[in-house]
C-alpha positions as CSV (number, residue, x, y, z in Angstrom):
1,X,3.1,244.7,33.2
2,X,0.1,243.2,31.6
3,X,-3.0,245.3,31.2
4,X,-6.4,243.7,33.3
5,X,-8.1,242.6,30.9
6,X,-12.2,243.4,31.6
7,X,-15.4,242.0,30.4
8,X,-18.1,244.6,30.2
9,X,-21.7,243.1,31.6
10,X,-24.5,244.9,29.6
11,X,-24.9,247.6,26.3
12,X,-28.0,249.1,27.2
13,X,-26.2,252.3,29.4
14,X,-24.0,254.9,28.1
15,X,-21.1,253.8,31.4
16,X,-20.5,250.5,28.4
17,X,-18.9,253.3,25.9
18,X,-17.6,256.2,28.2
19,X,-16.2,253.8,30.7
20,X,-14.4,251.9,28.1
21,X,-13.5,254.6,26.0
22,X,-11.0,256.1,28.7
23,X,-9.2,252.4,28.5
24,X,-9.4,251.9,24.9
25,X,-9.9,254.9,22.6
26,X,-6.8,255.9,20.5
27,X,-8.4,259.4,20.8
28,X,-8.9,259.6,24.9
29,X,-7.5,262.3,26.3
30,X,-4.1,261.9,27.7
31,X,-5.3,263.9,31.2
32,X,-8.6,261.2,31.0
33,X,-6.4,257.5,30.1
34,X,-6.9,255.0,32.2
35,X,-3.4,253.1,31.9
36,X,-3.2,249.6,32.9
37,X,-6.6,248.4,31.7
38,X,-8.4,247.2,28.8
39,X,-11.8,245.9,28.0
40,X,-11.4,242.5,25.7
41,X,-15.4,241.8,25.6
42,X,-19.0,243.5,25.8
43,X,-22.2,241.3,26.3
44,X,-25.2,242.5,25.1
45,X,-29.1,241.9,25.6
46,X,-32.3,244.8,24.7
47,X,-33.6,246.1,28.1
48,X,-36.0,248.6,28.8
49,X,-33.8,251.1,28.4
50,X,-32.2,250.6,25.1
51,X,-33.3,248.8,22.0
52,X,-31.9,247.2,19.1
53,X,-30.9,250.6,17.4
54,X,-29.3,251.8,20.3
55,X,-27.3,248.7,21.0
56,X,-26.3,248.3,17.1
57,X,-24.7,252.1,17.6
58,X,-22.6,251.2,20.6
59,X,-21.7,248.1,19.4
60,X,-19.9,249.8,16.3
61,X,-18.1,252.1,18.9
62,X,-16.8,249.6,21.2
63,X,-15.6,247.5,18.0
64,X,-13.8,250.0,16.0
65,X,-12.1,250.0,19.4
66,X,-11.1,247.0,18.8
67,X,-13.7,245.2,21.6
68,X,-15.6,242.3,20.9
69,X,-19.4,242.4,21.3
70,X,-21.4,239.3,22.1
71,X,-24.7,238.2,23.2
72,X,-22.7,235.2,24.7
73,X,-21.8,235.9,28.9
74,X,-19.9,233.1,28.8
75,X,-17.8,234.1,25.4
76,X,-17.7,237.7,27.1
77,X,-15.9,236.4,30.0
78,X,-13.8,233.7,29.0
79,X,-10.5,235.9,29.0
80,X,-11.4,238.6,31.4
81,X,-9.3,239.1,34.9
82,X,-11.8,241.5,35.8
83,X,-16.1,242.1,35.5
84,X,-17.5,245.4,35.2
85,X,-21.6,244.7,35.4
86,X,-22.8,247.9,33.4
87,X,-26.6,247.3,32.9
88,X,-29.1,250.5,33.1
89,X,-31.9,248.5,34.1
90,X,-31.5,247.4,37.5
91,X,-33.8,244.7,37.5
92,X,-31.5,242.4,35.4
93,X,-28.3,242.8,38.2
94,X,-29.1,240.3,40.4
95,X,-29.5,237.4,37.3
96,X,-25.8,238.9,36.3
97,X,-24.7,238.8,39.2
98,X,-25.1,235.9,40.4
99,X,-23.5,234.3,36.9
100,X,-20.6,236.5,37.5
101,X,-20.2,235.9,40.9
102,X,-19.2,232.2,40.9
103,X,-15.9,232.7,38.4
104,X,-13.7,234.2,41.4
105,X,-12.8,237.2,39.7
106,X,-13.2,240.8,41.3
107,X,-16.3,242.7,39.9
108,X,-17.6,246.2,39.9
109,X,-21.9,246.6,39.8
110,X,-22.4,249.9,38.5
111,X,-25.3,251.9,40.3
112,X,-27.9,251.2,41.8
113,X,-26.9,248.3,43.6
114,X,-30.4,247.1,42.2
115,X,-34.2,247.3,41.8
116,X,-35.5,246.6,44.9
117,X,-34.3,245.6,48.3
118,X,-35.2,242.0,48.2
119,X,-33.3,241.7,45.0
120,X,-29.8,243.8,47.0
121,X,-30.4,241.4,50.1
122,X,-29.7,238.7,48.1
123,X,-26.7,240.3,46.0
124,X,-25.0,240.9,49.3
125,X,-25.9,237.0,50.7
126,X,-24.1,235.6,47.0
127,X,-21.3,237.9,47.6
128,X,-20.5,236.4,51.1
129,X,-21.4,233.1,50.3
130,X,-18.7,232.7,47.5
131,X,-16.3,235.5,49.3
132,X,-16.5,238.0,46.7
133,X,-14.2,241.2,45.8
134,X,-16.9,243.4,44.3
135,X,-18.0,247.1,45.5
136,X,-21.0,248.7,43.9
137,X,-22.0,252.0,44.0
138,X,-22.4,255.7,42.3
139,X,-19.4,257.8,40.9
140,X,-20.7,260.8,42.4
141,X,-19.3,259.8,46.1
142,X,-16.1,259.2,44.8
143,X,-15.5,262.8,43.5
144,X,-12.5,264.9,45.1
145,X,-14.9,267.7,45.9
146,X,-16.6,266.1,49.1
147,X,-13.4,265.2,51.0
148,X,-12.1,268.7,50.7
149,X,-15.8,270.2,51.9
150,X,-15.6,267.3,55.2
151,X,-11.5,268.5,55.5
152,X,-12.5,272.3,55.5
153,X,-15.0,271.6,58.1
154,X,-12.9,269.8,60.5
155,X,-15.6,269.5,62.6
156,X,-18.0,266.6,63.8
157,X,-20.5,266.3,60.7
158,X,-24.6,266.8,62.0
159,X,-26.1,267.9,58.9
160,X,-25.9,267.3,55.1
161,X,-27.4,268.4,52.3
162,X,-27.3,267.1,48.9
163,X,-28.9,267.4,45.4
164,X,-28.8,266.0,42.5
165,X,-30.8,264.7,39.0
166,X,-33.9,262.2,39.2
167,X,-34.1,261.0,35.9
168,X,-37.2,259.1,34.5
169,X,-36.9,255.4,34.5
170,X,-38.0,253.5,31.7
171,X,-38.9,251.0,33.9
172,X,-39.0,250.3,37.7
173,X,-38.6,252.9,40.3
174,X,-37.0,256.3,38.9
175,X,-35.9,257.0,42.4
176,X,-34.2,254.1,43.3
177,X,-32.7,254.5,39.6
178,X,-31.6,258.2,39.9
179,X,-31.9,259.1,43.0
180,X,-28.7,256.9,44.5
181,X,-26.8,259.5,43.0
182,X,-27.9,262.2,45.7
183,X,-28.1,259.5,48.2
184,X,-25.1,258.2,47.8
185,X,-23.1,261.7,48.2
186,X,-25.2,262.0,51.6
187,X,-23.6,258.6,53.0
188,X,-20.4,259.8,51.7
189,X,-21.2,263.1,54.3
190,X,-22.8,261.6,57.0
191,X,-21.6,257.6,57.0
192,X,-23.7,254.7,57.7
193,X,-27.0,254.6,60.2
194,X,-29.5,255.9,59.0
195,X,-32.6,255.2,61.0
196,X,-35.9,256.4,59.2
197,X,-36.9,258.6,56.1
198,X,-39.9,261.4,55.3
199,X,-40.1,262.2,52.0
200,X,-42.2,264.4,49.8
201,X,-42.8,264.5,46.0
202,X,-43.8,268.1,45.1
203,X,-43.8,267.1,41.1
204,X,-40.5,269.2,40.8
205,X,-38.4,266.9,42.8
206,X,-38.1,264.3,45.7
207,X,-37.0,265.8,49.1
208,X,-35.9,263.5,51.5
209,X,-35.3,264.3,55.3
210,X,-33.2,261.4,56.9
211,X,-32.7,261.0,60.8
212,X,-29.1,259.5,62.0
213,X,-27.9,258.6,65.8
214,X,-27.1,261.7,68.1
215,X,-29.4,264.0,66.7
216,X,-28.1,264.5,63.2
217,X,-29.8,264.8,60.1
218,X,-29.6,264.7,56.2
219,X,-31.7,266.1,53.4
220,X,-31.7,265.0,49.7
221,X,-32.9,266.9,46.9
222,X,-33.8,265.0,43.7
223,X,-34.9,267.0,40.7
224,X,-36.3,266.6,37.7
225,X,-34.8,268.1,34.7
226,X,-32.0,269.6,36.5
227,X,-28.4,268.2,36.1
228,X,-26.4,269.3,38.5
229,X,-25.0,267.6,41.4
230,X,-23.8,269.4,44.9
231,X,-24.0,269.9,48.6
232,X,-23.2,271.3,51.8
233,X,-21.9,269.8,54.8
234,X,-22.4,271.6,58.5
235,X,-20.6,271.0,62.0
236,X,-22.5,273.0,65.1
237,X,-20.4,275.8,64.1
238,X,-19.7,275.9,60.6
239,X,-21.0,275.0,56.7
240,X,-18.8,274.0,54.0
241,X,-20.5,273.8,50.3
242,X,-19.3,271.6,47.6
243,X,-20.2,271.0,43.6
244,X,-19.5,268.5,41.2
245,X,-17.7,268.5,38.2
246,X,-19.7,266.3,36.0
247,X,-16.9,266.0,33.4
248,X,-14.6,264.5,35.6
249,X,-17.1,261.6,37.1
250,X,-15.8,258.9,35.2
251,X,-12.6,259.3,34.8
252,X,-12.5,259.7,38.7
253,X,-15.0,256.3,39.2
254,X,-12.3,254.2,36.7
255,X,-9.5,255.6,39.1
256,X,-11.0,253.7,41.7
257,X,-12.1,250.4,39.9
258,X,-8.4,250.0,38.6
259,X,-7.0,250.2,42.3
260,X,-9.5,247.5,43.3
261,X,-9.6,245.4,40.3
262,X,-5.0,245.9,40.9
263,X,-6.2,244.4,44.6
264,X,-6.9,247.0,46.9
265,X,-9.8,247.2,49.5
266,X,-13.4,248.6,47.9
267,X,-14.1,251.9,48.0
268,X,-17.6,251.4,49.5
269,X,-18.5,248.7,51.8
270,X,-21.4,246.6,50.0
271,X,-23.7,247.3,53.3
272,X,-22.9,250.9,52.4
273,X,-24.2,250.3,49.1
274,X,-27.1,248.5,50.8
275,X,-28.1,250.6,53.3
276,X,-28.6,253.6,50.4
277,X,-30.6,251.0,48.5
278,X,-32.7,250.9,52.0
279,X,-33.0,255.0,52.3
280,X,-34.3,255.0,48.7
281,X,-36.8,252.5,49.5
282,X,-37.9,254.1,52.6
283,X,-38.2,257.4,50.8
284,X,-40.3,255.8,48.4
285,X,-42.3,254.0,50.8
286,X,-42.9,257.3,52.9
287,X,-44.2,258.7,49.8
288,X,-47.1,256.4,49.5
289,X,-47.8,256.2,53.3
290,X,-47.0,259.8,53.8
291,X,-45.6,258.8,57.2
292,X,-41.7,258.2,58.2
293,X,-40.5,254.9,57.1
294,X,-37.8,253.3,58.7
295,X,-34.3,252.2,57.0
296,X,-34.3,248.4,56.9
297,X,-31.0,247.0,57.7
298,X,-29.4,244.2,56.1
């Protein structure tokens, strides 16, 4: 069979190497290949978050992979089956997004889904106007380690905890960059329905306290300077704890995009994806008003 052939949206996050590499590197570890892919294009544009330097580094890394690297979308594109938008800056994934949505091809939007709720409203609106396959979302839900936590407890799930890294944005809202990590894990506990957020900055970290239907709640820890990622997850009668294995993220996240790019159904529903755009806004909004904010709903 043919290897998908994928366009890589973006240069300015380290996802446009590592992601790649396990497709294309002659070196990737034979536990790590991802078999049945390859990346045939990269576009590239300076963003906050990377500048020329940067980009000219991973440029040479994706091309002595044999990748072409173009500030063209529509060269980067032109012979893909597949679209992986990988941009760090959230802020530019809706204008991407909206070019790659109208070829008909099935796309994965790496994390966050984007900047600021207006701009994921209007993601999700494109994506049913032109029928989309895309999913968006964190690697961090997708790890192996929370399944086994929610099998262990066996239970009805009415509390989860989670914590992760809040890493400083170079632009726009750190939390909403960084912070969908954490959040994300929580949905992957508690599901969808979240009704309202209080959260607190005490300059170490962000800790979120989110109310769901029935009388169940979540926390989420986001911390500065730390870089682990890990939870708990509780029934009335029992806890089951869980951590991440950092080193196995991506590897994990490309499992997933191959089965939906090879036509199987998304990992994460995009009102999923939106609704943990929503908490983080909330969060952030509860911050300034120091009051519960409520989740808006697509």
């Amino acid at each position: 069979m043919e290897k998908i052939k994928i366009a890589i949206i973006g240069l300015d996050t380290s996802h446009s190497v590592e992601l790649p590499r396990l497709m294309c590197a002659p070196d990737a570890k034979p536990e790590m290949k991802i078999e049945g892919m390859t990346v045939t294009a990269c576009q590239r544009f300076e963003t906050p978050f990377q500048n020329k330097e940067g980009l000219d580094k991973r440029q040479a890394q994706l091309e002595s992979w044999g990748i072409k690297v173009t500030e063209s979308f529509e060269e980067a594109v032109r012979d893909c089956d597949a679209i992986q938008i990988e941009i760090n800056d959230p802020a530019f994934h809706l204008e991407f997004f909206e070019k790659a949505v109208t070829l008909g091809k099935p796309i994965f939007l790496d994390k966050p889904l984007a900047g600021t709720l207006e701009d994921g409203r209007k993601i999700l609106e494109l994506a049913k106007k032109y029928n989309a396959r895309v999913f968006s979302g964190s690697s961090l839900p997708l790890t192996p380690t929370i399944p086994v936590a929610l099998e262990k407890l066996g239970g009805e799930v009415t509390m989860g905890h989670t914590f992760g890294a809040l890493g400083n944005a170079p632009a726009g809202d750190s939390l909403i960059w960084y912070g969908v990590h954490s959040f994300e894990m929580l949905q992957r506990l508690m599901g969808c329905g979240a009704e309202k957020v209080f959260a607190v900055d005490n300059e170490v970290s962000v800790v979120s306290s989110i109310v769901y239907p029935g009388n169940r709640r979540g926390v989420v820890e986001s911390v500065r300077g730390m870089w682990a990622y890990g939870g708990r997850v509780q029934s009335v009668e029992k806890a089951e704890f869980f951590h991440v294995d950092s080193s196995q993220l991506y590897y994990h996240l490309m499992r997933h995009i191959r089965a939906f790019f090879q036509g199987g159904p998304a990992p994460i529903p995009m009102e999923q994806t939106f609704e943990g755009l929503a908490m983080m806004a909330a969060a952030r909004k509860s911050i300034e008003t120091g009051k519960w904010a409520t989740v808006e709903k697509y």
